[in-house]
C-alpha distance (Angstrom), angle and dihedral (degrees) to the residues before:
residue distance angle dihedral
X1 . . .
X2 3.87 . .
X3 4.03 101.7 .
X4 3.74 88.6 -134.0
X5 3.77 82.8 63.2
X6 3.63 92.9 54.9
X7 3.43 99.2 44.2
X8 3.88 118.7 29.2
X9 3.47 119.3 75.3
X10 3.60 125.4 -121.1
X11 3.90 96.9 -114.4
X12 3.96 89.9 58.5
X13 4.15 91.7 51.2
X14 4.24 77.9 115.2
X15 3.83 88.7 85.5
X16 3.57 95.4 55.2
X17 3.44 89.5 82.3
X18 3.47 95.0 72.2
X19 3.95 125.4 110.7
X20 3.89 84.5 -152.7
X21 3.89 133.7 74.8
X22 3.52 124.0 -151.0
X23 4.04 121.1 -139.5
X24 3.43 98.1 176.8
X25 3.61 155.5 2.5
X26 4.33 137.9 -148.0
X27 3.83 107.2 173.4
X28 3.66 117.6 -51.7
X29 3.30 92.3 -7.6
X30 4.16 135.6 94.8
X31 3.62 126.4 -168.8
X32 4.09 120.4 -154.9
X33 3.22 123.9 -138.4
X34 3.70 93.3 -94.6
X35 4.02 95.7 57.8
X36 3.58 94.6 -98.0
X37 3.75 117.4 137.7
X38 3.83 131.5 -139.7
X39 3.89 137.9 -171.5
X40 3.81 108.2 -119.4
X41 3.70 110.1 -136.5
X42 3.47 99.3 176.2
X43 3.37 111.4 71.0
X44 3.58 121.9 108.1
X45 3.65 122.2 -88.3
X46 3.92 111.1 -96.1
X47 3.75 97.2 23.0
């Protein structure tokens, strides 16, 4: 089974769409796989 099958929940299928994957995470901040960096914009206000 695909592990984002396993592990993602069905109300978050939104990201799937993405042509990048995420390794990790420090703040607002996600890094891909291949060291770039990106803003997140969807977190929730406050967090």
């Amino acid at each position: 089974m695909d592990i984002f099958e396993v592990l993602e929940s069905e109300v978050r299928t939104y990201c799937r769409t993405w042509d990048t994957v995420f390794d990790r995470a420090a703040g607002s901040t996600l890094y891909s796989e291949d060291g770039r960096d990106y803003l997140d914009f969807s977190q929730a206000p406050g967090r």
